[in-house]
Each structure stands twice: as structure tokens, then as C-alpha cells.
DSSP file (Angstrom, degrees, kcal/mol; ACC not computed):
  #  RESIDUE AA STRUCTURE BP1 BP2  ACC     N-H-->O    O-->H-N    N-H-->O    O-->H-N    TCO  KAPPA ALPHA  PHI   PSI    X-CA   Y-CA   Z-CA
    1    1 A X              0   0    0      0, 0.0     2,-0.2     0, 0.0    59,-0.1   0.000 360.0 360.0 360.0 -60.6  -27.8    9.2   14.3
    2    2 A X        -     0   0    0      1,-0.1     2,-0.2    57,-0.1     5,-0.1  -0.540 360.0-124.7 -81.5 160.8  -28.8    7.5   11.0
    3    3 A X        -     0   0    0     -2,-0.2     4,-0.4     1,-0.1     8,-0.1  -0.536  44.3 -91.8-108.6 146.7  -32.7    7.1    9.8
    4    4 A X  S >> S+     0   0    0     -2,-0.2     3,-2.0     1,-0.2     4,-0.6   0.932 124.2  58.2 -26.1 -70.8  -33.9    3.4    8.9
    5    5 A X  G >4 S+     0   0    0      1,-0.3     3,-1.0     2,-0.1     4,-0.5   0.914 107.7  49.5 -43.2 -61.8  -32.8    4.0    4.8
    6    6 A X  G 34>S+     0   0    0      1,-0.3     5,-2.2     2,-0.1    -1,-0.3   0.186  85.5  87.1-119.2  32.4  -29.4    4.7    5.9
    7    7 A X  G <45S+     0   0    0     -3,-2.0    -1,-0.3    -4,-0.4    -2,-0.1   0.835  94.9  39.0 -44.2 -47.3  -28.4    1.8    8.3
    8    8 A X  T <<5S+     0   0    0     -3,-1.0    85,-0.4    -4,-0.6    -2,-0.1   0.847 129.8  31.0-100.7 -17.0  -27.1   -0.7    6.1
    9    9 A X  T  >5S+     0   0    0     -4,-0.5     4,-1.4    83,-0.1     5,-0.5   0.756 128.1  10.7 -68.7-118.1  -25.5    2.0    4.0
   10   10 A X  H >>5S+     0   0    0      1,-0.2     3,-1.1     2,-0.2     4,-0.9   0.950 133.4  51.7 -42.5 -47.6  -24.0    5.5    4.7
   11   11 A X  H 3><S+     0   0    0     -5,-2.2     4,-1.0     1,-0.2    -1,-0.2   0.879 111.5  49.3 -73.8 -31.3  -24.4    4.2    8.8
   12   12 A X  H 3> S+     0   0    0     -6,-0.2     4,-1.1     1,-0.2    -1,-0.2   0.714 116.0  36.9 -90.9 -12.0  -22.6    1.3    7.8
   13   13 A X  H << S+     0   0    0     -4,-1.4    -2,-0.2    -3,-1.1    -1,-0.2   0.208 107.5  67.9-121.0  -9.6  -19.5    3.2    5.8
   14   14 A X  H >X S+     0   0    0     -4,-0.9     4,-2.4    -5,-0.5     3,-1.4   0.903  95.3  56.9 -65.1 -61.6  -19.5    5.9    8.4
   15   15 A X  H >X S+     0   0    0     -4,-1.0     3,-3.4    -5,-0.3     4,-1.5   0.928 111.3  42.5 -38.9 -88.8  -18.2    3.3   11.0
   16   16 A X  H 3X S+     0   0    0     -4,-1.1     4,-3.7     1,-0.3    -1,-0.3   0.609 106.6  52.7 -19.7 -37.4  -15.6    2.6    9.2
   17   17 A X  H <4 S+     0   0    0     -3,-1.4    -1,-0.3     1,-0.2    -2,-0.2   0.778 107.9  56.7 -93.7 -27.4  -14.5    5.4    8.1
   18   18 A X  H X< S+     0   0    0     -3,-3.4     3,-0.5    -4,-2.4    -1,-0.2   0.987 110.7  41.8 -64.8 -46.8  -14.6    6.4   11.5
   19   19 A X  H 3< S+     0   0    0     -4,-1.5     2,-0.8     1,-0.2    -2,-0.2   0.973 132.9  28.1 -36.7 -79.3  -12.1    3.2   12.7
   20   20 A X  T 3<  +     0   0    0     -4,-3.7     3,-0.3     1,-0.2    -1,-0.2  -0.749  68.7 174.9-134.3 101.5   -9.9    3.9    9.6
   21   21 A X  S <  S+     0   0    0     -2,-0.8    -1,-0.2    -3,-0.5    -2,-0.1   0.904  77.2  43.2 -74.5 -28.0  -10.3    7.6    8.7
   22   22 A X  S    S+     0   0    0     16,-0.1    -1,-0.2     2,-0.0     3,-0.1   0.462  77.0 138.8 -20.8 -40.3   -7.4    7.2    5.5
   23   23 A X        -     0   0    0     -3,-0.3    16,-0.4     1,-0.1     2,-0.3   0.005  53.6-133.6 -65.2 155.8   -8.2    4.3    4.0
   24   24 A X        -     0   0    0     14,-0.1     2,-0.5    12,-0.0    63,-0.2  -0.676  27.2-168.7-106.4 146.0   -8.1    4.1    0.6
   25   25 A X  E     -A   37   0A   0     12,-2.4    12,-1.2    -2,-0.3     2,-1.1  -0.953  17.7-142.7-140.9 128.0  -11.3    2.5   -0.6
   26   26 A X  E     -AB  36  85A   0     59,-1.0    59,-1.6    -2,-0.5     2,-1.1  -0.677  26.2-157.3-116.4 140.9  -12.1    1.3   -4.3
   27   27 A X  E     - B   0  84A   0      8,-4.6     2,-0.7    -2,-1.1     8,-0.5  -0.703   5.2-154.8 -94.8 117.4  -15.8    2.1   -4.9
   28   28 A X  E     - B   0  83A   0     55,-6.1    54,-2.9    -2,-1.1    55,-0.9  -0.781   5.1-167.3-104.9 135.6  -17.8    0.2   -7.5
   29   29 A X    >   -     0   0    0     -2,-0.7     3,-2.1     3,-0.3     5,-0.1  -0.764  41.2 -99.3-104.6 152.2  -20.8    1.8   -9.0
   30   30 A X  T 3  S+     0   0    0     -2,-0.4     3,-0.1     1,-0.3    -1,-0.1  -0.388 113.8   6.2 -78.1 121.1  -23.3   -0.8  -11.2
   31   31 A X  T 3  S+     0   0    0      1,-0.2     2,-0.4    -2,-0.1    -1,-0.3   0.691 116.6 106.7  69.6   3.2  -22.1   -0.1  -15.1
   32   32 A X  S <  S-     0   0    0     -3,-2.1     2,-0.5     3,-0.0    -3,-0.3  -0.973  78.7 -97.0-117.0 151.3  -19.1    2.3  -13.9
   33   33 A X        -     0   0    0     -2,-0.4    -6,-0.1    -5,-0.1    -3,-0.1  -0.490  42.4-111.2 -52.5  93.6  -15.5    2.0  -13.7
   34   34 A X        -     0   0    0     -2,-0.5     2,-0.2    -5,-0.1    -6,-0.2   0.055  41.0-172.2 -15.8 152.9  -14.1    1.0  -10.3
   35   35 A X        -     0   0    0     -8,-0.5    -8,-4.6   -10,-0.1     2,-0.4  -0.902  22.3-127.2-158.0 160.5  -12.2    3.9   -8.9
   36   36 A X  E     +A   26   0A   0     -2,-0.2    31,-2.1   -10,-0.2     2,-0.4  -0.794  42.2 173.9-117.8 153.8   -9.8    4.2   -5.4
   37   37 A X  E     -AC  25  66A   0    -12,-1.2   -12,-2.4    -2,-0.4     2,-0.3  -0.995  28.4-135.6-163.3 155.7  -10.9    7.1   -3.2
   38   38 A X        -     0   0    0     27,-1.0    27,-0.3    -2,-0.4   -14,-0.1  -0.830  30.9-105.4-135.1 115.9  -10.5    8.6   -0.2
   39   39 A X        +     0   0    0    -16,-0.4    25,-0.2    -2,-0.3     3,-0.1   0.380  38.6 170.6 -34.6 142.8  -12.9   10.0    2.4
   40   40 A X        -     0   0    0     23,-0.8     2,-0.3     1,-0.1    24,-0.2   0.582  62.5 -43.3-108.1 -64.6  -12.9   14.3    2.2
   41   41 A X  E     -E   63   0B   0     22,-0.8    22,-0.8     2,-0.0     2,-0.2  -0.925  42.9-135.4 179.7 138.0  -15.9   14.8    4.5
   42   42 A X  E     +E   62   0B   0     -2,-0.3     2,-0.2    20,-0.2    20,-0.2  -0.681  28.1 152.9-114.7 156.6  -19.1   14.0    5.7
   43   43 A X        -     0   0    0     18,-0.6     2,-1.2    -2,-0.2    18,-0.4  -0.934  44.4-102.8 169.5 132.8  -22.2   16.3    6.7
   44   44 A X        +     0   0    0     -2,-0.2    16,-0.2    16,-0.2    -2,-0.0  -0.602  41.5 167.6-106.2 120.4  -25.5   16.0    6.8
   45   45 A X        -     0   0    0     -2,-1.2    14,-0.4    14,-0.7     2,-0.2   0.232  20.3-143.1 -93.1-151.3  -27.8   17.6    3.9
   46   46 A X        -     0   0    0     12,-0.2     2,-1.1    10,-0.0    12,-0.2  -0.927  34.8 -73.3-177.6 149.0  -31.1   17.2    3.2
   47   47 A X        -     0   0    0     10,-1.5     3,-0.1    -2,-0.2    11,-0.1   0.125  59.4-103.6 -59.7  30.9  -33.3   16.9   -0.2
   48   48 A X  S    S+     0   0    0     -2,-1.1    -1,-0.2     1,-0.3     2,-0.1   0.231  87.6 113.4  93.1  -6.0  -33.5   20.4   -1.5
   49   49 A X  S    S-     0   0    0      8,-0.2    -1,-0.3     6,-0.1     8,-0.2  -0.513  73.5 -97.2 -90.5 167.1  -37.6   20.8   -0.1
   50   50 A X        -     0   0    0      1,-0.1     3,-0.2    -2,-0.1     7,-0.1   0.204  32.0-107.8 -66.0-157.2  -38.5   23.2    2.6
   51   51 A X  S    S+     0   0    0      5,-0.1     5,-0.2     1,-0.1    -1,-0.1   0.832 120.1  51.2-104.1 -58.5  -38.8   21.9    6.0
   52   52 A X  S    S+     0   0    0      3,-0.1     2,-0.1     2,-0.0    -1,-0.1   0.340  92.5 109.7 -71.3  12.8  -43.0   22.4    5.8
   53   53 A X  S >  S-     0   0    0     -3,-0.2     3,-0.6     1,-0.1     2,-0.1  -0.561  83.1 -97.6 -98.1 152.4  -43.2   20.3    2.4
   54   54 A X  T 3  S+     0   0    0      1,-0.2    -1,-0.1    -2,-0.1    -4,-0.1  -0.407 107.0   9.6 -27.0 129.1  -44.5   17.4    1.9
   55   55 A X  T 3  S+     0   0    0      1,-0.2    -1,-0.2    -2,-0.1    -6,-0.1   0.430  79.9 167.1  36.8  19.6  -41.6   14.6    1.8
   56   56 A X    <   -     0   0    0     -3,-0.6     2,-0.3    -5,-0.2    -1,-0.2  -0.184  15.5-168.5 -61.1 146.9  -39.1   17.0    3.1
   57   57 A X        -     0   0    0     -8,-0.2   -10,-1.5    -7,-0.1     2,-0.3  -0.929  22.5-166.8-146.6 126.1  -36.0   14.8    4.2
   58   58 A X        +     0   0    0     -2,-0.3     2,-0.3   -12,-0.2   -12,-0.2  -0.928  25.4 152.2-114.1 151.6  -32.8   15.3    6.0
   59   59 A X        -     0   0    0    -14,-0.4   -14,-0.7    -2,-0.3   -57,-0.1  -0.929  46.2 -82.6-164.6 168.7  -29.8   12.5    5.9
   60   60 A X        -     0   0    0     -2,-0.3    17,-0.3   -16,-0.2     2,-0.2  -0.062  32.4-163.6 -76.8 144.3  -26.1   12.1    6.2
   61   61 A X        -     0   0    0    -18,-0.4   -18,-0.6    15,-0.1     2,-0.4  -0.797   2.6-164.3-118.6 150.9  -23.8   12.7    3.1
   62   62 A X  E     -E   42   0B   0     -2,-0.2    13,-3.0   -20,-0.2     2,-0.5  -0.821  17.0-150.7-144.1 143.2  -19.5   11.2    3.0
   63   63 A X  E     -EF  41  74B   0    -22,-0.8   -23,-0.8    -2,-0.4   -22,-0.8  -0.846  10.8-160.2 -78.5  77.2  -17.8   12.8    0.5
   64   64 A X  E     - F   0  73B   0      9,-0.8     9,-2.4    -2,-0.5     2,-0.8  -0.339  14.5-139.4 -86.6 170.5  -14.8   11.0   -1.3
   65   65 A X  E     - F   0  72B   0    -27,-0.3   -27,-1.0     7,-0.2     5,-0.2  -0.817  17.6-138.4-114.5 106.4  -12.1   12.3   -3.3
   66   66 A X  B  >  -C   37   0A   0      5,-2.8     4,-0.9    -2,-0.8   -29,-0.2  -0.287  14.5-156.5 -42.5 142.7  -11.1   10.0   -6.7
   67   67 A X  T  4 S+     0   0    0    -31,-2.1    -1,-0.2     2,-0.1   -30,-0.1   0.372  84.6  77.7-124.1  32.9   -7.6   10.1   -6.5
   68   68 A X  T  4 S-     0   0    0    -32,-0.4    -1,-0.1     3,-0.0    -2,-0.1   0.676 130.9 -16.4 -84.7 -14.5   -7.4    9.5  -10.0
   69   69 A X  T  4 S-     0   0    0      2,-0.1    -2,-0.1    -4,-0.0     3,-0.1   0.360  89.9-108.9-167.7  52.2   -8.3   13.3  -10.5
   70   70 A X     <  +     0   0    0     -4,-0.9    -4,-0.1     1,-0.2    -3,-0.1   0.514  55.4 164.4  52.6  27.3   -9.7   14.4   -7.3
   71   71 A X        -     0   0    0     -6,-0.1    -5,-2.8     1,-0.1     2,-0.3  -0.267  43.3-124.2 -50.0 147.9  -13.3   14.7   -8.6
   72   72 A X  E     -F   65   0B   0     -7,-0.2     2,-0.4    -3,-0.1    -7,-0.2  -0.868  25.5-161.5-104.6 152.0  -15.3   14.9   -5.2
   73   73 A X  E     -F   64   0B   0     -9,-2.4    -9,-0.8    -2,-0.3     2,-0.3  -0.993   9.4-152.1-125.0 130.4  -18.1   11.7   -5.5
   74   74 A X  E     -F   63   0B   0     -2,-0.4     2,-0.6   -11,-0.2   -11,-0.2  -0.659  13.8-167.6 -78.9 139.1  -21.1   12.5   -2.8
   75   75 A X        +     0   0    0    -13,-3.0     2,-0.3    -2,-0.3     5,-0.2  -0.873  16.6 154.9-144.4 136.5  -22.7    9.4   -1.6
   76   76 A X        -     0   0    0      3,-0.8   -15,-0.1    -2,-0.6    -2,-0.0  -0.993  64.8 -76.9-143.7 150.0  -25.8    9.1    0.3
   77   77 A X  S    S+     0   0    0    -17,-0.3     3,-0.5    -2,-0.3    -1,-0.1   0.637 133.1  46.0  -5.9 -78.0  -28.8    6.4    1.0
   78   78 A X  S    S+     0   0    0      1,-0.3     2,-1.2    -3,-0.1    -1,-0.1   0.846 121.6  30.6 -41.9 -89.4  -29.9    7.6   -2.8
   79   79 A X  S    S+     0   0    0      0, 0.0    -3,-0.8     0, 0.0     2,-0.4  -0.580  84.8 131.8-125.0  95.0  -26.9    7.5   -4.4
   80   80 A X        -     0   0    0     -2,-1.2    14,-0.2    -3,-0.5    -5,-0.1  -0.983  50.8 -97.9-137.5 143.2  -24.3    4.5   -2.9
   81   81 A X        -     0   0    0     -2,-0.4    13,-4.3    12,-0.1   -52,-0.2   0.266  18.0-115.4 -57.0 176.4  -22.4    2.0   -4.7
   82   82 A X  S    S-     0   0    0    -54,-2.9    13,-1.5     1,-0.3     2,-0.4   0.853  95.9  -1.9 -76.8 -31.4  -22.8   -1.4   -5.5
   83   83 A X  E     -B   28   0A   0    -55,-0.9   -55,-6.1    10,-0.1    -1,-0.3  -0.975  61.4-157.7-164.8 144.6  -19.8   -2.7   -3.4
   84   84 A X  E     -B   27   0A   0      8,-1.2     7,-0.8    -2,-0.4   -57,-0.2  -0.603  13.9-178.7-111.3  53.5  -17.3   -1.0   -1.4
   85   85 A X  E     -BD  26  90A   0    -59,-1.6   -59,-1.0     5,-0.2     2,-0.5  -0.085  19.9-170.1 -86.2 169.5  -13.9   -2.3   -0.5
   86   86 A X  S    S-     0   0    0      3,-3.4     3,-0.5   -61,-0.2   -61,-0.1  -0.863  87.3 -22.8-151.0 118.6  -10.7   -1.4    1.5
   87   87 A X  S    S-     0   0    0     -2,-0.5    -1,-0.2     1,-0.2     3,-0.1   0.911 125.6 -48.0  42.1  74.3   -7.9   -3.7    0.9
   88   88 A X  S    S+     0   0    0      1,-0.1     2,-0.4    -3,-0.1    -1,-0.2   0.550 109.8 101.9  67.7   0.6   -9.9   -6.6   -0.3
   89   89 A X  S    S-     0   0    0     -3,-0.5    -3,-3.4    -5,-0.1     2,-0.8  -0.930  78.1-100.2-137.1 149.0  -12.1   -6.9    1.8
   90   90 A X  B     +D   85   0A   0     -2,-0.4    -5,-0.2    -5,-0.2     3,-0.1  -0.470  38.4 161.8 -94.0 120.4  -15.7   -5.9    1.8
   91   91 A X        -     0   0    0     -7,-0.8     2,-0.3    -2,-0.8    -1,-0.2   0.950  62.9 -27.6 -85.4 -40.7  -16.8   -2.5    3.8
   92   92 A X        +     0   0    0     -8,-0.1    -8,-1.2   -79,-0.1    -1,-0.2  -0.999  61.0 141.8-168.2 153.2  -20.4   -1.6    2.3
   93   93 A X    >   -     0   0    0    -85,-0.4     3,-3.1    -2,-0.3     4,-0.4  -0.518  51.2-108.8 153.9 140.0  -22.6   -1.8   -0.5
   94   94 A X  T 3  S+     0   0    0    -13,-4.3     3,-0.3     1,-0.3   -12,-0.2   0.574 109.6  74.8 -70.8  -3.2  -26.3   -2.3   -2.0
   95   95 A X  T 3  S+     0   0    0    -13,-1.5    -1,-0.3     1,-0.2   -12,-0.1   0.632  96.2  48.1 -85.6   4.4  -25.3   -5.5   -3.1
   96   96 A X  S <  S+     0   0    0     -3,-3.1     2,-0.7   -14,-0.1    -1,-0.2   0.385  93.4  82.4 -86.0   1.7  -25.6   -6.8    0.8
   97   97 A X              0   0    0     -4,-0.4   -89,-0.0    -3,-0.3   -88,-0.0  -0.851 360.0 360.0 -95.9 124.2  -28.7   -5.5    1.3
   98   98 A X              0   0    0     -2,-0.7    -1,-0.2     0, 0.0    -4,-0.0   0.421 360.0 360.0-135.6 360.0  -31.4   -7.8    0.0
């Protein structure tokens, strides 16, 4: 279901989200202000080239919703936080991948 890139990420924060589709999750991005969120929806895009281009790419997208003022945050391989947590505890994040 997920491509090599997005194992230890998105594939890894899917799972979860599948287990505990509610949870409230506070997301930290490197140099941004923790925030609490909650999954909206997942879908799988792809990087904006045609299908015949060169480096054309399709991969999985989760959508959260801030719920300090419902801004939607996309996260994909490309753009996933540094650490991920859901009641303390650590779900996902590029600081376990080394």
C-alpha cells in the first residue's frame, strides 16, 4: 500500500490512525509551535506532474484538523513532522528515522 519513502512515516501514522481513528494527536513541526489535531481524511495524491513525466509520483496524503482553529494541515513523506504524539506517547516522526 505505501512506497519505500513512506514506510516509516505516513505508513507508520496511518496504522494508527486506523486502531484509534479520534485521537487527538499533538504534532510537532522543527521551528513551529506544537499544535493538538485531529485526523479529517486521508487520500492519496500525487506530485502535480503528468503521469508520462519524468519523476512523476503518486503517494498517500492524512489530513488533520488544528483544533485550535480548524486550519486543515496535509502531511505526506515530503512534508511530516518532527515528532508525533497521542497521549504521551510517541506515534511517528522524522526524528525516528535515522
Amino acid at each position: 500500500m505505501f512506497n519505500e519513502k513512506e514506510q516509516n512515516t505516513i505508513g507508520v501514522l496511518y496504522r494508527f490512525l486506523k486502531q484509534h481513528p479520534t485521537a487527538m494527536l499533538l504534532v510537532e513541526f522543527e521551528g513551529q509551535t506544537p499544535f493538538i489535531a485531529q485526523k479529517d481524511t486521508s487520500y492519496e495524491t500525487d506530485n502535480g506532474l503528468e503521469l508520462d513525466e519524468e519523476g512523476y509520483e503518486e503517494f498517500y496524503a492524512i489530513l488533520l484538523r488544528r483544533q485550535e482553529d480548524k486550519e486543515l494541515i496535509e502531511l505526506t513523506y515530503h512534508h511530516f513532522p518532527k515528532r508525533i504524539t497521542c497521549n504521551g506517547e510517541f506515534v511517528a516522526g522524522t526524528e525516528s528515522i535515522k
